[in-house]
C-alpha positions in Angstrom: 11.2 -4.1 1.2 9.8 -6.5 3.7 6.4 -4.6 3.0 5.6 -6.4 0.0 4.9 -9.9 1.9 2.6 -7.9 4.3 0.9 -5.4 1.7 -2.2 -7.9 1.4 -1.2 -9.3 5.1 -2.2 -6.9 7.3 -5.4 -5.8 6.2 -6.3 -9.5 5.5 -5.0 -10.4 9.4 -6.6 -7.9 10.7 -9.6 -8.8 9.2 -9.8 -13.0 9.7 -8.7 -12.2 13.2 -12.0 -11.1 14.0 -13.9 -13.1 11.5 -11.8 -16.5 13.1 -12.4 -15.0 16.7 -15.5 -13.6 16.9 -16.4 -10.0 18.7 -18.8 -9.6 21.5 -21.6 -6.8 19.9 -20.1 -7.7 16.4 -23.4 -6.1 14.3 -23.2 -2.7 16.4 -19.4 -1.9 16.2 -20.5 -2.9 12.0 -22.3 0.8 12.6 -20.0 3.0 13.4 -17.2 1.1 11.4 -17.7 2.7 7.4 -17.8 6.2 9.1 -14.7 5.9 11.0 -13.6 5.3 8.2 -14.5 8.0 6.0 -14.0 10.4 8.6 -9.9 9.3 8.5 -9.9 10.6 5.0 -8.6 14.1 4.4 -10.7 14.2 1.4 -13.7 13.3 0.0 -13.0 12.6 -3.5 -9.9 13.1 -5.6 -9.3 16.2 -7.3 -9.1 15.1 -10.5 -10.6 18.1 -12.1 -7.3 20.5 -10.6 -5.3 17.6 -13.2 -6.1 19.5 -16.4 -8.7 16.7 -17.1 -11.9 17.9 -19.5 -14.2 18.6 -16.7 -17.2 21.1 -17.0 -20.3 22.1 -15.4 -23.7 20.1 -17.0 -26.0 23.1 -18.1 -29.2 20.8 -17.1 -27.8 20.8 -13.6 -27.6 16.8 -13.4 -23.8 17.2 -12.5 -22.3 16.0 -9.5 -19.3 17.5 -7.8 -17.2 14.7 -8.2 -17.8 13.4 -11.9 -15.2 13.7 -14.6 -14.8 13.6 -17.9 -12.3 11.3 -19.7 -11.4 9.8 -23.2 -15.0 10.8 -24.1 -16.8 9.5 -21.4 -18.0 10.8 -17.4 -16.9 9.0 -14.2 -18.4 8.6 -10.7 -15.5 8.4 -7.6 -16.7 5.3 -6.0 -17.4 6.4 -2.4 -17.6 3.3 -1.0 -13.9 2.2 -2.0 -12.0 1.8 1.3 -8.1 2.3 0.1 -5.3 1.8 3.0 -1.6 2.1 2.4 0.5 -0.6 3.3 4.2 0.7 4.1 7.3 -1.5 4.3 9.8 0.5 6.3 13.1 -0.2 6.7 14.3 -0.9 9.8 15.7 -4.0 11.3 14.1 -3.8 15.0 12.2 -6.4 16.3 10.1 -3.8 17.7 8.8 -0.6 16.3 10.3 2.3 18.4 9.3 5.8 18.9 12.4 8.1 18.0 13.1 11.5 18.1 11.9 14.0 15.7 14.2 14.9 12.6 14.7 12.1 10.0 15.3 9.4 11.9 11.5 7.7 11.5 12.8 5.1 9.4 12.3 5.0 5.0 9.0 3.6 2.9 11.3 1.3 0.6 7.8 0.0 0.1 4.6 2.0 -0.7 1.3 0.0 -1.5 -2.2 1.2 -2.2 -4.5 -1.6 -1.3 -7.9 -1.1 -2.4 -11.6 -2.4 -1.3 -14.1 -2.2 -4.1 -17.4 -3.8 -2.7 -19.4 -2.7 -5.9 -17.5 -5.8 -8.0 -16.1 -7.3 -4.5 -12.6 -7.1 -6.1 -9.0 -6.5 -4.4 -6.7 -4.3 -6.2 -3.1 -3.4 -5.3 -1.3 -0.2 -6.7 2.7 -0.3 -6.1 4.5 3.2 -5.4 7.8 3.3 -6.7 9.6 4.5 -3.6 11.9 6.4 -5.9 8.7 8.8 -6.6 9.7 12.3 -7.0 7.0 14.3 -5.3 6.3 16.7 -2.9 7.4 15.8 0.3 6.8 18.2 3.7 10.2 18.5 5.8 10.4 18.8 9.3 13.2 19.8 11.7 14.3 18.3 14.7 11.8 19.6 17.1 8.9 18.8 14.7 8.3 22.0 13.4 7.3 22.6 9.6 10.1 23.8 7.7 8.9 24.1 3.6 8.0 21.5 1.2 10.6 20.2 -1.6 10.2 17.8 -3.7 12.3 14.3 -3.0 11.8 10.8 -3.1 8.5 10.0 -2.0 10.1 7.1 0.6 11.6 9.9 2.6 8.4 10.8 3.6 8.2 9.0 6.6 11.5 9.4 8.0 10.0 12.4 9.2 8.4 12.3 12.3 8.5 9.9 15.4 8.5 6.8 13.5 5.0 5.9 14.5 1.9 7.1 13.9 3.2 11.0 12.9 5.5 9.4 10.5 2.9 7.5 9.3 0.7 10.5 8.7 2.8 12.0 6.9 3.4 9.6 4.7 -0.5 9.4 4.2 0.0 12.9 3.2 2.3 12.7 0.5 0.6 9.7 -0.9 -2.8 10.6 -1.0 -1.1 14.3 -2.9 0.6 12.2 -5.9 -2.8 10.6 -6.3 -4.7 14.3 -6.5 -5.7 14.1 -3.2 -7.3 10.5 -3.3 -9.1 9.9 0.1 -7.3 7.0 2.3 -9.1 5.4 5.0 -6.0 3.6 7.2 -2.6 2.8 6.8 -0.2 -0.2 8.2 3.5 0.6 8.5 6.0 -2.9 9.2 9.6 -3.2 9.9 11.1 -5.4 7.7 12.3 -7.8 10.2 9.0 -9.2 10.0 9.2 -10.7 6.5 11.0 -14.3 7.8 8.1 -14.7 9.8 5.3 -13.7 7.8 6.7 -15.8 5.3 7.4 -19.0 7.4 4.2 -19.2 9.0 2.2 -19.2 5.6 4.6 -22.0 4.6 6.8 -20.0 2.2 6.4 -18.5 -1.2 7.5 -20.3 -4.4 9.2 -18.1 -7.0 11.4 -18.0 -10.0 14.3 -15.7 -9.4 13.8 -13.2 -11.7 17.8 -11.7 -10.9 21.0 -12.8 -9.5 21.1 -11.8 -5.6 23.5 -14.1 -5.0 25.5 -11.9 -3.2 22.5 -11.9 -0.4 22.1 -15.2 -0.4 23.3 -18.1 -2.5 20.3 -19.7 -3.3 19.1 -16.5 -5.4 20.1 -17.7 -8.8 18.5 -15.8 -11.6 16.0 -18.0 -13.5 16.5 -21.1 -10.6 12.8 -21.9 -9.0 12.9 -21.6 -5.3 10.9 -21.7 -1.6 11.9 -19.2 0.4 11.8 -19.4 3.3 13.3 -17.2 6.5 15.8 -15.0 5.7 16.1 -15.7 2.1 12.5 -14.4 1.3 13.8 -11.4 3.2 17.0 -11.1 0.5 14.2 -11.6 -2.1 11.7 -8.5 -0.7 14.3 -6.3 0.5 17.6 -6.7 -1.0 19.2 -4.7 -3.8 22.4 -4.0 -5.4 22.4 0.2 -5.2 25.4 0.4 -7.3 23.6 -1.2 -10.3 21.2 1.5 -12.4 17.2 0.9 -11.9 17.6 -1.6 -8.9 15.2 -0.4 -6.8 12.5 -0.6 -10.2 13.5 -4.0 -10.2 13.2 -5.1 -6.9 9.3 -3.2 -6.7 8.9 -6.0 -9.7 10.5 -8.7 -7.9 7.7 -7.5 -4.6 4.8 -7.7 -7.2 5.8 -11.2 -7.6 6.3 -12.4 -4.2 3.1 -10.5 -3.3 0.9 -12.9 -5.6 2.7 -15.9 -4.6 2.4 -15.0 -0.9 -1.2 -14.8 -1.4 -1.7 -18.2 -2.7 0.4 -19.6 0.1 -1.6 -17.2 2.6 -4.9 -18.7 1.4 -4.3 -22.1 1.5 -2.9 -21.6 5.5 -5.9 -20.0 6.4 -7.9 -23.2 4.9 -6.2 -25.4 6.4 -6.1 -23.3 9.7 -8.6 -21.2 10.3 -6.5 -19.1 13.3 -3.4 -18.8 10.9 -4.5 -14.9 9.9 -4.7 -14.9 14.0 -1.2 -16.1 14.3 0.1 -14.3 12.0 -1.3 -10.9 13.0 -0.3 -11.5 16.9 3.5 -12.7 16.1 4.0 -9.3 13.9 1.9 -6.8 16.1 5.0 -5.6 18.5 6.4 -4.9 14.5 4.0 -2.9 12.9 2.0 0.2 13.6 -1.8 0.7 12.3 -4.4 3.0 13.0 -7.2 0.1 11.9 -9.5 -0.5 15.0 -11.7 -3.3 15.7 -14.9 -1.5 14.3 -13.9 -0.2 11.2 -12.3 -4.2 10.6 -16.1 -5.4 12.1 -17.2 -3.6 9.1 -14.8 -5.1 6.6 -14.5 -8.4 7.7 -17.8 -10.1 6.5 -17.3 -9.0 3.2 -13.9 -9.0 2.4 -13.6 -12.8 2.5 -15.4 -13.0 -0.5 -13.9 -10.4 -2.3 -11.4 -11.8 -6.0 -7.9 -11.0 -6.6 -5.4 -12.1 -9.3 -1.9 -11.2 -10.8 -3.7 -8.8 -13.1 -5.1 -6.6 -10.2 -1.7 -5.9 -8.5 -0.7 -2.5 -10.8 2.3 -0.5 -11.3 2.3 3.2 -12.3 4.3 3.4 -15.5 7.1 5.9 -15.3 11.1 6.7 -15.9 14.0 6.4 -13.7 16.6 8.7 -14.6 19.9 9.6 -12.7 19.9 13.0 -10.0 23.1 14.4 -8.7 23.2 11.0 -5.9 20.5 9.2 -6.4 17.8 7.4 -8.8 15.1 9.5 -9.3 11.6 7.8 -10.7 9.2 10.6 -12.8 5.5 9.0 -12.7 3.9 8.7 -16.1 1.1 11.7 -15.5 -1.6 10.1 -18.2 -0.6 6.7 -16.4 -1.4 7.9 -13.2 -4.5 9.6 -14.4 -5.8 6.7 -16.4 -5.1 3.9 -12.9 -6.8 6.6 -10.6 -9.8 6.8 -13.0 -10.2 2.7 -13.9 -9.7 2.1 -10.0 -11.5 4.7 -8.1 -14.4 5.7 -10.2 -17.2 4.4 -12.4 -18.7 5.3 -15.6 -21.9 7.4 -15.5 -24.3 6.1 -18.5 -26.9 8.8 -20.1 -25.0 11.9 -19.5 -24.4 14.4 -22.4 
């Protein structure tokens, strides 16, 4: 979905504008930014002991609430992680809308966890199959709570008004697959942003790694191209639904683009220094966010610094299998509890 071109984007727009531009009382609104932030979080920790991890009580008294044990060893939650999720949803309006409550909010047919570790100043991204099965709280037309099923984890946020309640419950249902992991802000974009995210970084260079020819005729499986405009939108967002695993295929084809757009968006912002500015102005009327100008004062100084490669964009390994009408994808449970514990936490030396 057009969410994979702006998973990295936003936070990273959001961030340059202010370091580009400059904010009057910069150092103070730095204060109150980190506990914003936290405070946003429904959680302080995941609850990774409720997992059926070996987890148990230190007799000497040393133990800490939100230590683990795993494969032999004890883990710290790193509490100064800042983790957003960055949702492509898929609608085609230039604008983001409020709608009526029911199920008309719009789909996550893209679901990033982007994550902030300033203990090794590293970037990580963790893509969401959309196809999650998971619980997922349903709402009627009025808004009212009705039960909680479980569904495809995209459905999440068609629920709602299609702004900031949608988003929050998508928030929800993410931050529940992940035992409760605490998330600190979120970014939802319509997909009709992708041309222009793409353009104005200079487009993205890829290998087409399937035929969507019947999107656009210069996706060639195995042909190298730049796209650019509506073809890198064919490349995030398209897929054949008739065809079995598509939409684990195109979540590949988005970790792809995603590395490649982050190249291209680094070497714009060299050569321009207002491009994250741009960029972040010509999308705004597009994307809702609940990330203000303090908590991104807090960010901002750091972030620039912080590495990413390929190899810290992760998937959750899993299996799509076939419900009565559509794909269903079943996380890999050790997966999933193996990523949350090499992301989110650190190992705790000298403990018995």
């Amino acid at each position: 979905m057009r969410k994979v071109g702006t998973v990295f984007l936003v936070v990273w727009a959001v961030l340059m504008t202010f370091v580009a531009g400059g904010l009057v009382g910069f150092e103070a609104m730095r204060l109150f930014g980190k506990s914003n932030l936290d405070s946003k979080s429904a959680t302080s920790a995941p609850m990774l002991d409720q997992a059926g991890a070996e987890y148990s009580v230190d007799t000497t008294g040393k133990w800490q609430s939100d230590w683990v044990r795993y494969d032999g060893g004890v883990y710290d939650y790193n509490e100064d992680i800042i983790t957003f999720l960055v949702m492509g949803i898929d609608k085609d309006d230039e604008v983001v809308k409020e709608v009526k409550e029911g199920v008309d909010g719009g789909q996550a047919d893209a679901l990033f966890l982007l994550v902030l570790n300033p203990h090794n100043e590293s970037i990580k991204i963790i893509g969401i199959n959309r196809n999650t099965m998971t619980d997922v709280d349903i709402y009627d037309e009025y808004g009212r709570y009705m039960t909680t099923m479980i569904a495809q984890i995209a459905v999440q946020h068609g629920f709602g008004n299609g702004m900031e309640e949608s988003c929050e419950y998508q928030v929800k249902a993410v931050s529940n697959l992940f035992y409760q992991l605490p998330i600190h802000g979120y970014a939802a974009i319509n997909m009709s942003a992708i041309p222009t995210i793409n353009d104005m970084v200079g487009g993205v260079d890829v290998t087409v790694l399937e035929d969507l020819t019947k999107f656009d005729k210069k996706l060639v499986e195995g042909e190298q191209v730049h796209l650019e405009g509506q073809t890198a939108f064919h490349y995030v967002k398209s897929r054949d639904i008739k065809l079995y695993g598509s939409s684990d295929r195109r979540l590949e084809r988005q970790r792809q683009y995603l590395n490649g757009f982050i190249r291209a968006a680094r070497e714009a912002s060299s050569e321009n220094t207002n491009a994250a500015v741009q960029i972040f102005t010509e999308i705004s009327d597009a994307m809702v966010t609940n990330i203000s100008a303090d908590e991104v004062s807090y960010l901002a100084p750091d972030m620039i610094k912080y590495s990413f490669d390929p190899t810290d964009f992760m998937m959750i390994n899993g299996k799509t299998t076939r419900g009565e009408d559509l794909e269903e994808f079943y996380v890999d449970e050790d997966d999933l509890y193996r990523t949350i514990i090499e992301v989110f936490y650190e190992k705790v030396d000298n403990v018995d």
